[in-house]
C-alpha positions as CSV (number, residue, x, y, z in Angstrom):
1,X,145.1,129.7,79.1
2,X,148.6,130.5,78.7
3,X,151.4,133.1,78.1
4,X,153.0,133.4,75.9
5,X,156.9,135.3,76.6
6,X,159.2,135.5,73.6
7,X,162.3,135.5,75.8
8,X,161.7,131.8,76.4
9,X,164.1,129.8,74.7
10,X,162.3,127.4,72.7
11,X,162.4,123.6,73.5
12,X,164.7,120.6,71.9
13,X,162.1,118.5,69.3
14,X,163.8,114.8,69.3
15,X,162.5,113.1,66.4
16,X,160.9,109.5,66.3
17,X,163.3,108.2,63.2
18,X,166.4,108.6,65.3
19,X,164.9,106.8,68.4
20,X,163.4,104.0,66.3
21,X,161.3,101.5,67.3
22,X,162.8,100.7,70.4
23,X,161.7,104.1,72.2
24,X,157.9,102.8,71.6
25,X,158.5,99.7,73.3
26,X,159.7,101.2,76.4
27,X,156.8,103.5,76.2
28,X,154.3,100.6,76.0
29,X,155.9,98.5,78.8
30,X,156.2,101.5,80.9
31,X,152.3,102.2,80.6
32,X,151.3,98.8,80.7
33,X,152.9,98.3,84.4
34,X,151.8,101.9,85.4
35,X,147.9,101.0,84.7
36,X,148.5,97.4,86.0
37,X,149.4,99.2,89.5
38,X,147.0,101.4,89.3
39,X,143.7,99.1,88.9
40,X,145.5,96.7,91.6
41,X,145.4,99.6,94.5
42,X,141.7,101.1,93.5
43,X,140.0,99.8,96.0
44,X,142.4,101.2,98.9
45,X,143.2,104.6,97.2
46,X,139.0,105.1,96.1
47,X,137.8,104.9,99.0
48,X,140.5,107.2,101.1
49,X,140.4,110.2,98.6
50,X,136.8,109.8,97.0
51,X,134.6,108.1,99.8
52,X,131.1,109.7,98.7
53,X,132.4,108.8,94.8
54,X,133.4,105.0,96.1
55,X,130.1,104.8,98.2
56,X,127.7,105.9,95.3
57,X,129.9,103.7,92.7
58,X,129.2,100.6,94.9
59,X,125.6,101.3,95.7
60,X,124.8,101.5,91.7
61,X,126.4,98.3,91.1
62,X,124.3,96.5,93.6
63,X,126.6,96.1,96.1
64,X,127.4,97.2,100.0
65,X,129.2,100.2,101.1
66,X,130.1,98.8,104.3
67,X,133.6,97.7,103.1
68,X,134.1,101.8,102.4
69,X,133.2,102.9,106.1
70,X,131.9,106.3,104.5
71,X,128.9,108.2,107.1
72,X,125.5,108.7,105.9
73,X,123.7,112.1,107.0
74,X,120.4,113.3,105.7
75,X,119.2,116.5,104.6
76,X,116.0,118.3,105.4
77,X,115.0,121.2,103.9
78,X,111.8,123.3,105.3
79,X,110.7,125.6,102.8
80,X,108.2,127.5,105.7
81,X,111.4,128.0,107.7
82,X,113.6,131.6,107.6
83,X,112.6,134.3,105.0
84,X,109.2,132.6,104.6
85,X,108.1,132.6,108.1
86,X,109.5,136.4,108.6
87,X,107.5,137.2,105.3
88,X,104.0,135.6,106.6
89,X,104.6,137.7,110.1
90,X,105.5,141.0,108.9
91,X,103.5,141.6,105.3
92,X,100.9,142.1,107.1
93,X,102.3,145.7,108.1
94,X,103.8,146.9,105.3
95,X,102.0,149.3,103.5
96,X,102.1,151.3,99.6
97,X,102.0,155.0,100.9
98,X,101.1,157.2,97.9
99,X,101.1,160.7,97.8
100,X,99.4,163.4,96.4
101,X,99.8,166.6,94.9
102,X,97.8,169.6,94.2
103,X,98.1,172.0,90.8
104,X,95.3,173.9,88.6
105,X,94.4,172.8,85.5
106,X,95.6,175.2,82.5
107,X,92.0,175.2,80.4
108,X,90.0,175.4,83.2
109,X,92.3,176.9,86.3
110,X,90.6,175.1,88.6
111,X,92.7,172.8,91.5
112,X,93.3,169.6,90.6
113,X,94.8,166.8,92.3
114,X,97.1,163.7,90.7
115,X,99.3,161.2,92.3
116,X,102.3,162.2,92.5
117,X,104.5,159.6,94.2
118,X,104.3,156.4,95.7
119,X,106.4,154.3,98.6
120,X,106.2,152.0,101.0
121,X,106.0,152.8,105.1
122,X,105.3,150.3,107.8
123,X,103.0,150.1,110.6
124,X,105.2,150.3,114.0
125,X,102.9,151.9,117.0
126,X,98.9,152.3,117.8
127,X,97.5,154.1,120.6
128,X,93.5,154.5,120.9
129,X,91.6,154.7,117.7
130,X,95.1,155.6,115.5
131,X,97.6,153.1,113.9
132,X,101.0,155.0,112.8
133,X,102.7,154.7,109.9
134,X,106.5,155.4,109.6
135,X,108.1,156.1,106.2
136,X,111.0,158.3,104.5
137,X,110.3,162.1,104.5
138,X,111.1,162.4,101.1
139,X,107.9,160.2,100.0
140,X,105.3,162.9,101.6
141,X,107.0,165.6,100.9
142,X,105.5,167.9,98.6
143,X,102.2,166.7,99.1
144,X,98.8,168.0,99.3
145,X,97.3,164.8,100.9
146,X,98.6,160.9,101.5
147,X,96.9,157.5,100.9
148,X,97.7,154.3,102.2
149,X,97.0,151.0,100.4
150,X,96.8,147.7,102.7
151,X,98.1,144.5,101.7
152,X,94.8,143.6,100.6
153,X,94.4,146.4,98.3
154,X,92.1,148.3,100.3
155,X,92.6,152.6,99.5
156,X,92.7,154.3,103.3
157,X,92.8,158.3,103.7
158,X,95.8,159.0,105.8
159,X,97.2,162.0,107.8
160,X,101.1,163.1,108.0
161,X,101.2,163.7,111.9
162,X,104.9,165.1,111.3
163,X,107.8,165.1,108.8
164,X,111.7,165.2,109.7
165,X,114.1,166.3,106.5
166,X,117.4,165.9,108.4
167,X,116.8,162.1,109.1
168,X,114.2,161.5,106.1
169,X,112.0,160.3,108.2
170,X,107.7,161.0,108.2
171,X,104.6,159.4,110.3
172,X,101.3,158.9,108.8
173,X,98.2,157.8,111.0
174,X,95.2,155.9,109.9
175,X,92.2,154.5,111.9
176,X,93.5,151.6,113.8
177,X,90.8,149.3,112.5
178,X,92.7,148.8,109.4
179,X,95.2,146.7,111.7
180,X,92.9,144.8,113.8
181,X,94.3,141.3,112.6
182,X,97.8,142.1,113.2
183,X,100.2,143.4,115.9
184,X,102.8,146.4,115.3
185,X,106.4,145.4,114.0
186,X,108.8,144.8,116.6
187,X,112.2,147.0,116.6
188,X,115.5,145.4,116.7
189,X,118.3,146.9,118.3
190,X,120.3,147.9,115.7
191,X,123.7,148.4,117.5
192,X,123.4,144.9,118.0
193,X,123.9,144.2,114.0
194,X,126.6,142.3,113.0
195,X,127.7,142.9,109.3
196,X,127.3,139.2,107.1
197,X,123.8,138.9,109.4
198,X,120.6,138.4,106.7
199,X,118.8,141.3,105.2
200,X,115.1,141.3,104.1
201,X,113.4,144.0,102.7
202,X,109.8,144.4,101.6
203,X,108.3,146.7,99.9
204,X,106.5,148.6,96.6
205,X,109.3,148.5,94.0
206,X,107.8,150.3,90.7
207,X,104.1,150.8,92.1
208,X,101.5,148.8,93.1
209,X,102.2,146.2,90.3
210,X,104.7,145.2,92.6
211,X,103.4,145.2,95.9
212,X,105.0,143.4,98.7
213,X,107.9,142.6,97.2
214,X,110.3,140.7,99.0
215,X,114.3,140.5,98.6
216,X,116.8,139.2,100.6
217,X,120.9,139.7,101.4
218,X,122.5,140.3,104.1
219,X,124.1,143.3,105.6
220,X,126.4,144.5,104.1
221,X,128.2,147.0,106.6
222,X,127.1,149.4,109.2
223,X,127.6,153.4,110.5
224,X,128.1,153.9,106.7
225,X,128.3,158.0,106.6
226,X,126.1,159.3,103.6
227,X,124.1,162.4,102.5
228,X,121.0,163.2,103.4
229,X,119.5,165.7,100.8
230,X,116.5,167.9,100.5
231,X,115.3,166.4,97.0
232,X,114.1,169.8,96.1
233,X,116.8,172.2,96.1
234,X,119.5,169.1,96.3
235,X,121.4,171.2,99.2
236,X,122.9,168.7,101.4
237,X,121.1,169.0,105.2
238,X,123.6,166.6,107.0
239,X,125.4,163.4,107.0
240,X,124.1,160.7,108.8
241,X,125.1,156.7,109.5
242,X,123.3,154.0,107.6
243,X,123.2,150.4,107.4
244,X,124.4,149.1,103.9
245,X,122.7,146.3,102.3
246,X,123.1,144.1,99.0
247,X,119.1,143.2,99.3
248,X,117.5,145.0,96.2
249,X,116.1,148.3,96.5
250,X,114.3,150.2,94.2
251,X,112.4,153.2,93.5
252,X,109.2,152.3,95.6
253,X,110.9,150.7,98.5
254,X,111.6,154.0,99.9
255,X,110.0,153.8,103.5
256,X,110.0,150.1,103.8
257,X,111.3,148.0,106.1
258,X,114.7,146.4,106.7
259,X,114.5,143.1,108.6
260,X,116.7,140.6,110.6
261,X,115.7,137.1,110.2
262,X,113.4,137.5,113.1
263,X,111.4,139.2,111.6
264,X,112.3,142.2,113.3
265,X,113.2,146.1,111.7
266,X,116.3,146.7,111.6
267,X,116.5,150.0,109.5
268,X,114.0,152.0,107.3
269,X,115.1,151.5,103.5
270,X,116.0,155.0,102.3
271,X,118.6,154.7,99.2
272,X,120.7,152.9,96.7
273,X,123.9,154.2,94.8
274,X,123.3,153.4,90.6
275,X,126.5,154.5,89.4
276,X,127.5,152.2,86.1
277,X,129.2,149.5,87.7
278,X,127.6,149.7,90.8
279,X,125.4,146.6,92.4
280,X,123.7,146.1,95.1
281,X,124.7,148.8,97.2
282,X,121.1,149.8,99.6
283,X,121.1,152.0,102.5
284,X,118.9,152.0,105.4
285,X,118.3,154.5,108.2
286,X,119.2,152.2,111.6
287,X,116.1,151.1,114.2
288,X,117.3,152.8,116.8
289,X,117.4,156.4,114.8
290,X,114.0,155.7,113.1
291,X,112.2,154.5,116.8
292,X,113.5,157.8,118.4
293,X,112.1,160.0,115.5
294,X,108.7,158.7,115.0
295,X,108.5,158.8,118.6
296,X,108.7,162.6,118.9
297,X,106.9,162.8,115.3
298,X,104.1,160.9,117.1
299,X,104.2,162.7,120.3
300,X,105.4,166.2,119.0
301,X,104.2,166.6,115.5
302,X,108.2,167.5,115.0
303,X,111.6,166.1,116.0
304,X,114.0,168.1,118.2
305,X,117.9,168.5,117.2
306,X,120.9,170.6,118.4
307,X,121.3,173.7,117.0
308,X,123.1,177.0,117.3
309,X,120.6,179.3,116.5
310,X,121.5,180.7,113.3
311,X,120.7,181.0,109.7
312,X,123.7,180.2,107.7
313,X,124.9,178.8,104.0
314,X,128.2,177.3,102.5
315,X,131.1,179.5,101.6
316,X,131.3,177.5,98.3
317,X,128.4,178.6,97.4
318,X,128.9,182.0,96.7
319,X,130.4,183.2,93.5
320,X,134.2,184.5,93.7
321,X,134.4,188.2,94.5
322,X,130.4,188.4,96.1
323,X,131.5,186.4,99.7
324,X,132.6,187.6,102.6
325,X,136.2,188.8,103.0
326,X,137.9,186.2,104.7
327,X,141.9,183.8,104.2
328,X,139.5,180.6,103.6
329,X,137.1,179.2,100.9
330,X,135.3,177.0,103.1
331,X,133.2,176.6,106.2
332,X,129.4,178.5,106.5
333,X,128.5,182.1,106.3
334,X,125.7,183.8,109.3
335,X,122.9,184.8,107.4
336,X,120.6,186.1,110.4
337,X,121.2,184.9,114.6
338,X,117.8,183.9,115.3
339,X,118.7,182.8,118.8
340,X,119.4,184.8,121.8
341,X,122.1,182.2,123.0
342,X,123.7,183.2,120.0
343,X,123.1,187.1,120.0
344,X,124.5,186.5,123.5
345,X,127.6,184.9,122.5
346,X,128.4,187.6,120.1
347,X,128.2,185.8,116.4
348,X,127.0,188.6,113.8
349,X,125.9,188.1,110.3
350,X,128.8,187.6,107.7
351,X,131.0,186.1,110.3
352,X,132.2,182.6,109.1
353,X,132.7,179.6,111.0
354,X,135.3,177.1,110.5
355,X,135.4,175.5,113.5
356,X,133.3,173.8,116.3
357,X,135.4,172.4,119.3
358,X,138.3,171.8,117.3
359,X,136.7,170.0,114.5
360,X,136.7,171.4,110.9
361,X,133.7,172.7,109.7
362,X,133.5,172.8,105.7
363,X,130.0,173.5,105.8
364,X,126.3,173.5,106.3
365,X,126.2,169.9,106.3
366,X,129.3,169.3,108.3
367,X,128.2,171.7,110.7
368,X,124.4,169.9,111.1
369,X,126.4,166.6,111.4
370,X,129.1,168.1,114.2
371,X,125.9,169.8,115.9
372,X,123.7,166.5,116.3
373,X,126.3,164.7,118.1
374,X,125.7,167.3,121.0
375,X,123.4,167.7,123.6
376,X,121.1,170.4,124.2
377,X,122.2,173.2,126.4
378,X,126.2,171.8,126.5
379,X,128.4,174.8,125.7
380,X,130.4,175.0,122.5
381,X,133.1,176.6,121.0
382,X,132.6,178.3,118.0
383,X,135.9,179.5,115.5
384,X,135.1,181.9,113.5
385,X,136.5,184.4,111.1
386,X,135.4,187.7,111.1
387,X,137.1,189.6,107.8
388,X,140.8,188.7,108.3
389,X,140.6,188.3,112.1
390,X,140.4,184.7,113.4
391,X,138.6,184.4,116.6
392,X,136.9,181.8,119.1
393,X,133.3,182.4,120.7
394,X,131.4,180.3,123.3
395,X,128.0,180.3,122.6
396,X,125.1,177.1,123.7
397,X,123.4,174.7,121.8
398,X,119.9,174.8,121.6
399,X,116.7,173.1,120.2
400,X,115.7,173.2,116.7
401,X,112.4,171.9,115.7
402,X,112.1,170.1,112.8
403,X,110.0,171.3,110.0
404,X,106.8,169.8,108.4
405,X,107.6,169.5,104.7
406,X,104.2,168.8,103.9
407,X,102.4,171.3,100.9
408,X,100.6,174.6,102.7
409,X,97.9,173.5,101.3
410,X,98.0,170.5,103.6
411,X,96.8,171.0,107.5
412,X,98.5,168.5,109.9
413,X,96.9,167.0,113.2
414,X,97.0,169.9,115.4
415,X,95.3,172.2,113.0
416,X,98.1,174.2,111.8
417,X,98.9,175.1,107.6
418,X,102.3,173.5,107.2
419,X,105.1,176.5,105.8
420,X,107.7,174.3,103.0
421,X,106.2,174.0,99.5
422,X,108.6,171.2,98.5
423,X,108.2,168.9,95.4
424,X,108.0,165.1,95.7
425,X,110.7,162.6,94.2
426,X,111.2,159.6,93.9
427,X,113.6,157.6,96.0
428,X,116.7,159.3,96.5
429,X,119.9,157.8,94.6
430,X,123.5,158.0,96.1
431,X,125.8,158.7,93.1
432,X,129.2,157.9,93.7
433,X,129.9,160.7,91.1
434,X,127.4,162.9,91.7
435,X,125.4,164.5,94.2
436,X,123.0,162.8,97.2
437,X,120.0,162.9,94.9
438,X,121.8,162.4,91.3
């Protein structure tokens, strides 16, 4: 296709009458020679620029090839190799993971209990009698009681051992006689990825109908920072890095497993950005992040993070006029010190903190994210504004356990009633435009 520019000047038409018969002749001689040549030097100029053309042209005539010198190579193609093989090793421990919810019934008031959401999870670890199941947080959450449903269809009763909001992470244990014919999956080390590397992912896209779903791309990119939300109140918790995929992902695959063509994990499937206009675009919590989670949800019942032992929310999210009386509309407001570290240190409800160690703090979030890149018991330095006065305060970090988001209604391992009465979602959609959860 063309353009067309009006300031071109248009082009001198010579017409055939004035050149007469004459011009033809010219143009006949001249094409004659020209295709005379041509045909004379095809069989040097073929087989230099075309050789595979030159070579098939000769062996459908009937004759040799050997005057074109082009190399013959054969192709084999293994259909059991790659995807397939990592498919037939791993399926095996990838699970449906439904869950459950409790509510009474209006005519009758009497409890009644419905299935409320369903995801995938993936057997990682056994120890005695129990197999473990890791999955996101967000697909238990909510819920009254969980089921899993083996690759053979088989329903199994399971028990959330502990939940983890700020990495979306949960582990579910079953009897370990439901993986008797295959081993646990093997963790990759995911600071080893390397972005263009395959991606497989299998898991329950839209329900059971689907089961074991498999899709393939590669990934994408890694440390990607993104959200992580609690689905219920859609508060952002903290801001963690994920490994970006272009394999499908869809409501369902929550919980599943991310693999390397090894057939080992390499991230925990989490969430996908739909914006219009947006494709392929998957996240995945990383291997490393998901094996030292489940490992404290395994041994623990909860996961342990840095903290400053306070109760705090945004600045933002109080109305104009009703927050605190401070130069700045940003950075988080003290609710309540719950710690004595920080009772110690000196920070007192209302005061606002801006800062920690010279970094911005905007927020809750940002403050979570700042916080888990400390260690426990390391000394920090806190700015803060306390009305108009601008101050700095020392104060330590400390642990934070993480809470089970489990219904009350639901008792864990240990015995315990859980305390967050959260809803269910589905899988949780990055929005470009929106917010984590949108």
């Amino acid at each position: 296709m063309g353009f067309y520019r009006p300031d071109q000047p248009k082009s001198k038409t010579v017409s055939w009458k004035k050149q007469g018969w004459r011009g033809i002749g010219v143009v006949v001689l001249s094409a004659l020679v020209g295709s005379g040549a041509t045909l004379a030097l095809m069989p040097v100029i073929l087989p230099s620029m075309y050789p595979q053309v030159a070579a098939q042209a000769s062996l459908a005539s009937g004759g040799s090839n050997s005057g074109f010198n082009v190399p013959q190579s054969t192709v084999n193609v293994n259909i059991s190799d790659g995807i397939t093989q990592v498919v037939k090793k791993v399926e095996p421990d990838v699970v449906a993971v439904v869950n459950y919810t409790t509510s009474r019934n209006f005519f009758t008031n009497q409890p009644q209990t419905q299935e409320a959401d369903l995801g995938s999870g993936v057997y990682f670890y056994h120890s005695g009698n129990n197999a473990y199941i890791v999955t996101n947080n967000h697909v238990v959450q909510g819920g009254t009681k969980v089921e899993i449903v083996l690759q053979s269809g088989k329903r199994v009763a399971g028990k959330v051992v502990g939940t983890d909001p700020f990495t979306d992470l949960a582990v579910i244990k079953i009897p370990a006689s439901n993986f008797s014919f295959t081993a646990p999956i093997q963790f990759a080390n995911s600071n080893d990825l390397q972005v263009g590397e395959p991606a497989i992912a299998i898991g329950n896209p839209m329900g059971l109908n689907f089961a074991d779903s498999v899709t393939a791309g590669i990934v994408s990119g890694d440390q990607r920072m993104m959200p992580v939300e609690n689905p219920s109140s859609q508060q952002t918790l903290d801001d963690q890095p994920v490994i970006q995929t272009d394999a499908a992902i869809n409501p369902g695959n929550s919980g599943g497993p991310l693999l390397n063509i090894q057939g080992q994990m390499i991230g925990i499937n989490c969430s996908k950005i739909v914006a219009t206009g947006f494709n392929g675009m998957g996240f995945a919590i990383p291997s490393n992040e998901v094996k030292n989670i489940a490992a404290q949800l395994v041994k623990n019942g909860y996961a342990i993070h840095p903290s400053i032992g306070i109760a705090a929310i945004d600045v933002s999210s109080i109305m104009p006029g009703y927050g605190p009386n401070v130069p700045v509309n940003y950075g988080v407001i003290v609710e309540s010190v719950l710690s004595q570290a920080a009772k110690k240190a000196g920070l007192r409800s209302g005061d606002v903190i801006v800062g920690l160690n010279g970094k911005t703090i905007t927020g809750v979030a940002s403050l979570r994210t700042a916080l888990f890149n400390m260690k426990i018991g390391q000394t920090v330095q806190l700015t803060i504004y306390r009305g108009n006065r601008r101050m700095n305060v020392s104060t330590q970090i400390t642990a934070e356990k993480s809470p089970n988001t489990t219904s009350p209604s639901y008792t864990n391992s240990s015995g315990s009633s859980n305390s967050a009465n959260l809803p269910s979602p589905g899988i949780p959609f990055v929005n470009p435009f929106a917010p984590f959860g949108g």
